[in-house]
C-alpha positions as CSV (number, residue, x, y, z in Angstrom):
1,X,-44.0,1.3,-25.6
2,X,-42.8,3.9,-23.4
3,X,-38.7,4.7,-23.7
4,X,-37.4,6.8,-20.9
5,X,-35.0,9.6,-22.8
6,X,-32.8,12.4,-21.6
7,X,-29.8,13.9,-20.4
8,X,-28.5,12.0,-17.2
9,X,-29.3,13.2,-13.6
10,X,-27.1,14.2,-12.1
11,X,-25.7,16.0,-14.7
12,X,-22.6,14.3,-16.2
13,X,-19.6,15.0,-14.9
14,X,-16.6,16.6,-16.3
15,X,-12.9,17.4,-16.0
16,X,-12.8,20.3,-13.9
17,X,-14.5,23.2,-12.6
18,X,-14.6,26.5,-14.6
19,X,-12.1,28.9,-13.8
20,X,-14.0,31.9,-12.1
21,X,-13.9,35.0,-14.7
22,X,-15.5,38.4,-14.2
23,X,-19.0,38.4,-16.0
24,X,-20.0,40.5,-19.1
25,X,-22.8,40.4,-21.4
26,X,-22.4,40.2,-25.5
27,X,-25.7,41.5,-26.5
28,X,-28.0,38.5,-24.7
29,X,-25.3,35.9,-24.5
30,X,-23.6,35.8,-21.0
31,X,-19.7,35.1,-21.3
32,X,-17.7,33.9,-18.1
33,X,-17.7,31.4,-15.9
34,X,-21.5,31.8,-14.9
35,X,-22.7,31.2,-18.3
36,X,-22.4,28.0,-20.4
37,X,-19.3,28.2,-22.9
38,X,-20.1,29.8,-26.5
39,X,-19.3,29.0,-29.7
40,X,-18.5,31.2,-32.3
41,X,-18.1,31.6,-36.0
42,X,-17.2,35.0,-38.2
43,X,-18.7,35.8,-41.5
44,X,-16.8,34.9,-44.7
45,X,-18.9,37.4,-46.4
46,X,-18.2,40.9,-47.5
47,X,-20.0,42.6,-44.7
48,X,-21.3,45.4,-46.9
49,X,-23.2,42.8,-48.6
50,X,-25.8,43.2,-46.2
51,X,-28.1,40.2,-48.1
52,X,-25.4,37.6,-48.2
53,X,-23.9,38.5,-44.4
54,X,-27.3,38.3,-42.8
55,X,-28.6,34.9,-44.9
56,X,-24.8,33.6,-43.6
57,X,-25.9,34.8,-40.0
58,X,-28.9,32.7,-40.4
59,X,-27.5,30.0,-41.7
60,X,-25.1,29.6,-38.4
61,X,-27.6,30.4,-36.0
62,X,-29.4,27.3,-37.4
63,X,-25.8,25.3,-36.7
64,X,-25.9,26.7,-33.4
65,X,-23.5,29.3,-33.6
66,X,-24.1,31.5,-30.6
67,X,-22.0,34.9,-31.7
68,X,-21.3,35.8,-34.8
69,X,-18.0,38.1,-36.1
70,X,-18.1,40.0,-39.2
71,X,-14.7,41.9,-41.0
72,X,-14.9,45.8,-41.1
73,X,-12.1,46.9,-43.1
74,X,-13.5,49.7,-45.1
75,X,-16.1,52.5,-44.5
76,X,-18.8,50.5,-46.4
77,X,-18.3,48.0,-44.0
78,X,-19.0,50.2,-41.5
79,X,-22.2,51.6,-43.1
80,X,-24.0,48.5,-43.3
81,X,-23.6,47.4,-39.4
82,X,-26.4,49.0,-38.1
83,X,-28.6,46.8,-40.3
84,X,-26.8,43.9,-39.6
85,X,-26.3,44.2,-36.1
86,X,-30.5,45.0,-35.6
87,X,-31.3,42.3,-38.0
88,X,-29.3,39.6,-37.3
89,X,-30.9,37.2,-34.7
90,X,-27.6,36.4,-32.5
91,X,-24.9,39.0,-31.3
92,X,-22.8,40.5,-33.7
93,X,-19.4,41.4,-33.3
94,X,-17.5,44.1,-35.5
95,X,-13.9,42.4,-36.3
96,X,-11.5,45.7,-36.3
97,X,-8.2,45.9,-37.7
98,X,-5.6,49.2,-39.0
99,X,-8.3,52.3,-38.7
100,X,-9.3,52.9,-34.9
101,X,-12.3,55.1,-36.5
102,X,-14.1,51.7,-37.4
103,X,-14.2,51.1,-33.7
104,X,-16.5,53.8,-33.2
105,X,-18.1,53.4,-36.1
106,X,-19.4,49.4,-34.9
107,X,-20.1,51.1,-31.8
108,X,-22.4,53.6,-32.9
109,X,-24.1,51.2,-35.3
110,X,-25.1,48.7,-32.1
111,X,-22.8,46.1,-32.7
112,X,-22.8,43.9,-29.2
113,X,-18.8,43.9,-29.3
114,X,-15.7,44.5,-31.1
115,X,-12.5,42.7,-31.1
116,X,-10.0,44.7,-31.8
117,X,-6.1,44.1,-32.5
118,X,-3.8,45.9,-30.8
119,X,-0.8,45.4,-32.7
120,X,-1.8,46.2,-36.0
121,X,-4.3,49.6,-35.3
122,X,-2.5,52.8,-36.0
123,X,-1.6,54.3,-32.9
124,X,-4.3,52.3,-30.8
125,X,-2.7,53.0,-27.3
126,X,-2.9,56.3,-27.4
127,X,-6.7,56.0,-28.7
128,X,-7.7,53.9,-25.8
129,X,-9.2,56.4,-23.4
130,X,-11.5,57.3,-26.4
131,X,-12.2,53.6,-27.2
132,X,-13.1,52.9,-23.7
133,X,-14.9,56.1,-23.2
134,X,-17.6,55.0,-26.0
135,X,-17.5,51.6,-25.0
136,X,-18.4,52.2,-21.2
137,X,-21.0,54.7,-22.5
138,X,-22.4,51.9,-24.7
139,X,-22.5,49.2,-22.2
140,X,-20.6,47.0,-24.6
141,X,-17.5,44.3,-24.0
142,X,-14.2,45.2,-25.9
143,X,-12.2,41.8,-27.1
144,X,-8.3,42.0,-27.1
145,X,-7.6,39.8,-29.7
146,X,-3.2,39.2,-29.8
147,X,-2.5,37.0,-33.0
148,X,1.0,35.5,-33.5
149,X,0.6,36.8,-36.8
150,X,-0.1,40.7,-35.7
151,X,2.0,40.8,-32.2
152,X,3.2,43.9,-32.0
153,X,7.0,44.9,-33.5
154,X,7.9,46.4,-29.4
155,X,7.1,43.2,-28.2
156,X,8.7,41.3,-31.5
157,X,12.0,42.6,-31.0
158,X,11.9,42.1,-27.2
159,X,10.9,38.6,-27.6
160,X,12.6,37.7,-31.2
161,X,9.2,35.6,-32.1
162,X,5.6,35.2,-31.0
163,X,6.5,33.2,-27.4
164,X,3.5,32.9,-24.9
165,X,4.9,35.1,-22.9
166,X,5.0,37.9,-25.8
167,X,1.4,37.1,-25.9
168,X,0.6,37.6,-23.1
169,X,2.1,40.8,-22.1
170,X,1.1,42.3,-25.5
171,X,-3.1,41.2,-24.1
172,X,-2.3,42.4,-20.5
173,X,-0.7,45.7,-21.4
174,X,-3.4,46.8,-23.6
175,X,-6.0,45.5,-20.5
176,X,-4.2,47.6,-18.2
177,X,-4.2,50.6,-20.5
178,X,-8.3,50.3,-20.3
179,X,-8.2,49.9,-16.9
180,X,-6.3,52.9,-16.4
181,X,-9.7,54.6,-17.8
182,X,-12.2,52.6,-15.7
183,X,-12.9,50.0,-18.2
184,X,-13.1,46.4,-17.3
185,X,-15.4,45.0,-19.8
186,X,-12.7,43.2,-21.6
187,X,-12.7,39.2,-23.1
188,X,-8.9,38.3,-24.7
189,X,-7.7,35.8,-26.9
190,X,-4.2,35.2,-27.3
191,X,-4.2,32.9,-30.8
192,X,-1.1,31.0,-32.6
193,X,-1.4,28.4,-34.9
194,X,0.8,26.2,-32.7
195,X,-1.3,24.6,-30.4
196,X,1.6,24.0,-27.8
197,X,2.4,27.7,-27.5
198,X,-1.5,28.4,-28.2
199,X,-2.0,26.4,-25.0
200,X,0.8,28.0,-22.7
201,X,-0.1,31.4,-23.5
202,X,-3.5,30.6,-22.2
203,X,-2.1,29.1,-19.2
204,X,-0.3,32.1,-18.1
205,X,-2.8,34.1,-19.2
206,X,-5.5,32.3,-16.5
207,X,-3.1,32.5,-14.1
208,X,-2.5,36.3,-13.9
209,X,-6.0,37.7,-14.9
210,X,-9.5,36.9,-14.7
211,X,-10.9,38.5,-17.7
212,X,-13.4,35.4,-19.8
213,X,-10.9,33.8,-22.1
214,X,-11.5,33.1,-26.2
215,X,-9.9,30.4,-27.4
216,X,-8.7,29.7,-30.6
217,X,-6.2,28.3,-32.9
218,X,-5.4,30.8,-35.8
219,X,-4.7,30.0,-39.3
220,X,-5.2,26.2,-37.8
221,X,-5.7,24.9,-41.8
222,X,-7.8,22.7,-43.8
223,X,-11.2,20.7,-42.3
224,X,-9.0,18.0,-40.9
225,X,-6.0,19.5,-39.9
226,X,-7.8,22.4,-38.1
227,X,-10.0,20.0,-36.8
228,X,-7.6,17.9,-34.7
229,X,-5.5,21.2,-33.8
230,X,-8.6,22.7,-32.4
231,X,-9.4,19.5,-30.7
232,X,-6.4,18.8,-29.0
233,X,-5.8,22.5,-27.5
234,X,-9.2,23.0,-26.9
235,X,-9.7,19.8,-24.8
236,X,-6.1,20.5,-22.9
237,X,-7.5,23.9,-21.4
238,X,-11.1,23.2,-21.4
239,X,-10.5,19.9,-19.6
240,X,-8.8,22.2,-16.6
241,X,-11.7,24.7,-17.2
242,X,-9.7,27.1,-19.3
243,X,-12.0,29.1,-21.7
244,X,-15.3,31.0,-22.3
245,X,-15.8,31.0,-25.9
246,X,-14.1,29.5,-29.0
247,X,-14.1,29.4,-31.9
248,X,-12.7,26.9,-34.6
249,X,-10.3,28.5,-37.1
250,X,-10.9,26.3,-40.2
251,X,-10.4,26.8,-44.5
252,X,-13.9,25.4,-44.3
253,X,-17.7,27.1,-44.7
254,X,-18.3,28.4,-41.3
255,X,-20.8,26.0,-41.0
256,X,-18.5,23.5,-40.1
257,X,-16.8,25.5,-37.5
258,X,-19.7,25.3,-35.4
259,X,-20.2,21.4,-35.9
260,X,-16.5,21.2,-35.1
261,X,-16.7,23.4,-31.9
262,X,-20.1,22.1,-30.7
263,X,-18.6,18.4,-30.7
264,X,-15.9,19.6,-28.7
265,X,-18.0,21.1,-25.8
266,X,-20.5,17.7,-26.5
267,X,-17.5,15.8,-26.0
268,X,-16.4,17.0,-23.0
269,X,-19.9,17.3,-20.9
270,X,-19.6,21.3,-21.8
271,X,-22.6,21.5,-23.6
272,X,-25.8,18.8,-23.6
273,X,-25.1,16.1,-26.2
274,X,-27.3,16.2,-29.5
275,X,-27.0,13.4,-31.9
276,X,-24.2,11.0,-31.5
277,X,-23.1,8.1,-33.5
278,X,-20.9,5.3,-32.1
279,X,-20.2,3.1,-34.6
280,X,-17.0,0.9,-34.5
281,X,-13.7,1.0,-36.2
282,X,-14.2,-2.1,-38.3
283,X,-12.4,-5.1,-38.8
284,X,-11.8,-8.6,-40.0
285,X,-14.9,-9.8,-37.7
286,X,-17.3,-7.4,-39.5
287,X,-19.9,-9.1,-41.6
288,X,-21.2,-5.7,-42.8
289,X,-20.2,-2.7,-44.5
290,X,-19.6,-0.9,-41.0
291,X,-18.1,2.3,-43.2
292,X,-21.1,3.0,-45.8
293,X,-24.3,1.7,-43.0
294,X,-22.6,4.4,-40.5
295,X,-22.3,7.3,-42.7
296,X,-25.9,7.1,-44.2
297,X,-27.3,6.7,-40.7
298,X,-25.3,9.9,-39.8
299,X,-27.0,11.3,-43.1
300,X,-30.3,9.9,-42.5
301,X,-30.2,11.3,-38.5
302,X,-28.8,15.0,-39.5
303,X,-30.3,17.9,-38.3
304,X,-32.1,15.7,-35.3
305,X,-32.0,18.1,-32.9
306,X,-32.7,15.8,-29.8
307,X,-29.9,14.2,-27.2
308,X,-29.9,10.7,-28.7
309,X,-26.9,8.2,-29.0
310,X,-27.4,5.4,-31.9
311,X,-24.8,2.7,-32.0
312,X,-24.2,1.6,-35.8
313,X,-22.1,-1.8,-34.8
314,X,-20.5,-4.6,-37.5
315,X,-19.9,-7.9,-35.6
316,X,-21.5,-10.0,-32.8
317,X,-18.1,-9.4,-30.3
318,X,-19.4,-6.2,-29.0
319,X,-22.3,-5.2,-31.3
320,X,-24.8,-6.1,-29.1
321,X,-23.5,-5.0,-25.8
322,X,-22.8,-1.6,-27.3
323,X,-26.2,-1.4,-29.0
324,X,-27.9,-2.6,-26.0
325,X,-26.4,0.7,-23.8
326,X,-27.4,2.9,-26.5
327,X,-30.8,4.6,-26.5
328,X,-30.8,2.8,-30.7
329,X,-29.1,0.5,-31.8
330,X,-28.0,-1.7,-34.3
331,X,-26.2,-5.3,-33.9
332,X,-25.4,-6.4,-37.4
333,X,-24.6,-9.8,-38.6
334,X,-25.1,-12.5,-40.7
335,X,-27.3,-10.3,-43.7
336,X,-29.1,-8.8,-40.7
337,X,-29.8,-6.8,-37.4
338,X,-30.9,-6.5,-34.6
339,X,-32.6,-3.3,-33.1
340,X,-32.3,-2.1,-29.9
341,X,-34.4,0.8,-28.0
342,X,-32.7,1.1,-24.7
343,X,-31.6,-1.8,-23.8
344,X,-34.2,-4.7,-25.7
345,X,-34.6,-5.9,-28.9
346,X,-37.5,-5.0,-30.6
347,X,-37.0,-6.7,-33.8
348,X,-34.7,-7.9,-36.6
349,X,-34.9,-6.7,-40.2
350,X,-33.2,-7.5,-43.1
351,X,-29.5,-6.0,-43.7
352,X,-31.0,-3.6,-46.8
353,X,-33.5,-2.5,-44.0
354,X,-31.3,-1.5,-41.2
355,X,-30.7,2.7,-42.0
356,X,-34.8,2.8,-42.6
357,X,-35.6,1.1,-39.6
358,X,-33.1,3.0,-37.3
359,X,-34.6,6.4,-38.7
360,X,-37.8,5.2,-38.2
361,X,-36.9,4.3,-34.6
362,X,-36.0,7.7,-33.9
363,X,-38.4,9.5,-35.4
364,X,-40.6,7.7,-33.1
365,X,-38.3,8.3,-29.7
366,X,-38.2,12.1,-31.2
367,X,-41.9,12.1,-30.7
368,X,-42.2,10.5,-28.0
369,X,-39.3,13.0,-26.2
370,X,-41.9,15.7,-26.9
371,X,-45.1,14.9,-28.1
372,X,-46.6,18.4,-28.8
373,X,-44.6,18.5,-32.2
374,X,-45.9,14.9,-33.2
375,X,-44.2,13.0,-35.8
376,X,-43.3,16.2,-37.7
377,X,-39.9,16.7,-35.4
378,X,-39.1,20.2,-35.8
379,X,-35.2,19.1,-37.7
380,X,-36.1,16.1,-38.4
381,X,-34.0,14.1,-41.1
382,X,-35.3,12.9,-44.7
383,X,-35.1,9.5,-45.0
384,X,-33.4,8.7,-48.3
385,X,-31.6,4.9,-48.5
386,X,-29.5,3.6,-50.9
C-alpha cells in the first residue's frame, strides 16, 4: 500500500503576516522576519562546568532548541566560553548581568550573542560606545533584554512600577544609545511575568521600532502554569505576527521549554507539525480508557520525528470520522478498533492490541515517508505496552 504523507500544499495558512524586522545573523541562525521563528532555551548549568553545559547543549539541540543561553556571572564563567561557544553544535549566547567586563569577555571568547541587561549593569550607558565598538568589530547581534524585575530605578520612579510603557522606553533608550555609535545589530525583549502587560509592551514596542523581537514571559512558574501563560501571550502577538524568537520561561528541565515553545509555533502553522495526537476529551459515551490508550500512544510515538497526526478516539459519535481525516487512526469501541491509514480501514484488532498496532502503523508510514533509512527510523519510538 502506498499512503500519500506530508505537509499540505499550499502551505497552511496562518493568522497573519510577519511584521517586517531588520535582519541579523546569531551565529548560523537567521533572526527577523526573513527567517522562520526560533526557539530558545538557556542552560541551567553552571557554565564553568564545561562537561555538564555542553552535554545540556546537546541534549536541547536534540529537542530542537535552535539557540542556546548560558549565565556568566563570574570570571570562571567567562573562562570556559570559548570552549563552549566552539564546541557546542547550535549558537550560544552569553547571558550578562552587573559586570560590563563579561561582555567583552563572551565576545572575545566567540560567543554568537550576548543579552545583556541594562538596568542592572554598573554604569552600562556610559560603557555602550565600547560595547558596541567590540560588537560591530565582531559581527555579532547585541540583545536588550528589559525584565520587570531589573527595570531600571530612573525609569521606576518615573513610572512607579514596571508599566509597558516603562518597558519600552527603558529597551528604546538603550537602542538609541547604540545607534548613536553606528550599531544596529540589536534583538530586544521586554519580559514581565504578566502576560497582559507582557503583551502591550510588545505591542508598542512593534509599533515604534523594527529591531526582531524576543518574546517571553519571565518568572512565568511551574510546567503548567508557565505553560498556559506562555501560550496565551505567545499566540496573542504571534497570531498578529509579533515576534522572532521565544523562549518559554518555565521551573521545568529546559527540555521541556522547547516541547512547550515548539507546540506553540506547530500550533499556529509557524513551524512544520511533527507528531500530533488528537485524542478526545472523554465522556459518558466512551467504551474505552480514552486517558491511559492516549498517553501510552503519545509514549509509544515520542521522539518520531516525522509530520504525522494519529487520532486516539473512545466512542463511535465521532471516532471514526476523526480517525478517518487523520493520517492513523484509531476508532475504539466495543473491546476493539478500528485502524485507519488516511482515510480506510485497514483492519480491526483486539482493544489490548490497539497502542501495538498504531506504532506498528507508523513505523511503517515513517518508512515509507523516506525509504532510505528503512525501518530503522532515525527517532523512532520503543514500543513498550502495558
Amino acid at each position: 500500500m502506498t499512503v500519500g504523507l506530508g505537509l499540505p500544499v499550499p502551505p497552511p495558512p496562518t493568522l497573519a503576516p510577519r511584521r517586517k524586522t531588520r535582519q541579523l545573523m546569531v551565529g548560523d541562525v537567521g533572526v527577523g522576519s526573513d527567517y522562520p521563528i526560533s526557539v530558545q532555551s538557556m542552560c541551567t548549568t553552571k557554565t564553568h562546568d564545561i562537561n555538564a553545559t555542553l552535554q545540556q547543549i546537546a541534549e536541547l539541540t536534540a529537542s530542537g532548541c535552535d539557540i542556546v543561553r548560558v549565565a556568566c556571572p563570574r570570571q570562571e564563567d567567562a573562562d570556559a566560553l570559548p570552549i563552549i561557544a566552539k564546541k557546542a553544535n547550535i549558537p550560544v549566547i552569553a547571558d550578562i548581568h552587573f559586570q560590563p567586563k563579561y561582555i567583552f569577555a563572551a565576545i572575545d571568547a566567540g560567543c554568537a550573542a550576548v543579552r545583556v541587561n541594562p538596568g542592572n549593569i554598573k554604569e552600562f550607558d556610559g560603557r555602550v560606545a565600547e560595547v558596541a565598538k567590540a560588537a560591530g568589530a565582531a559581527g555579532i547581534p547585541i540583545r536588550i533584554g528589559v525584565n520587570a524585575g531589573s527595570l531600571d530605578p530612573r525609569l521606576m520612579k518615573k513610572y512607579g512600577r514596571a508599566t509597558p510603557e516603562a518597558l519600552v522606553e527603558s529597551a528604546l533608550w538603550e537602542a538609541s544609545l547604540f545607534e548613536e555609535h553606528g550599531f544596529g545589530n540589536i534583538k530586544i525583549s521586554v519580559k514581565h511575568n504578566d502576560p497582559v502587560v507582557m503583551v502591550a509592551a510588545y505591542e508598542q514596542l512593534a509599533e515604534r521600532c523594527d529591531y526582531p523581537l524576543h518574546l517571553g514571559v519571565t518568572e512565568a512558574g511551574p510546567a503548567f502554569q508557565g505553560t498556559i501563560k506562555s501560550a496565551v501571550a505567545f499566540g496573542a502577538l504571534l497570531a498578529k505576527g509579533i515576534g522572532d524568537t521565544i523562549r518559554v520561561s518555565l521551573s521545568a528541565p529546559p527540555v521541556e521549554e522547547i516541547k512547550v515553545g515548539n507546540q506553540i509555533l506547530e500550533s499556529l502553522n509557524l513551524r512544520p507539525r511533527g507528531l500530533e495526537i488528537v485524542s478526545c476529551p472523554s465522556c459518558g459515551r466512551a467504551q474505552v480508557d480514552v486517558y491511559t490508550l492516549a498517553n501510552e500512544v503519545s509514549a509509544g510515538l515520542e521522539g518520531m520525528d516525522i509530520p504525522l497526526r494519529v487520532a486516539v478516539m473512545g466512542c463511535v459519535v465521532n471516532g471514526p470520522g476523526e480517525a478517518r481525516e487523520a493520517d492513523l487512526g484509531v476508532a475504539s469501541g466495543n473491546g476493539k478498533g478500528q485502524i485507519f491509514v488516511k482515510g480506510e480501514v485497514i483492519k480491526t484488532v483486539p482493544e489490548q492490541m490497539i497502542v501495538e498496532t498504531l506504532i506498528e502503523e507508523a513505523m511503517k508510514i515513517a518508512a515509507e515517508m523516506d525509504p532510505a533509512r528503512g525501518s530503522d527510523v532515525s527517532g523512532a519510538p520503543v514500543v513498550t505496552v502495558s
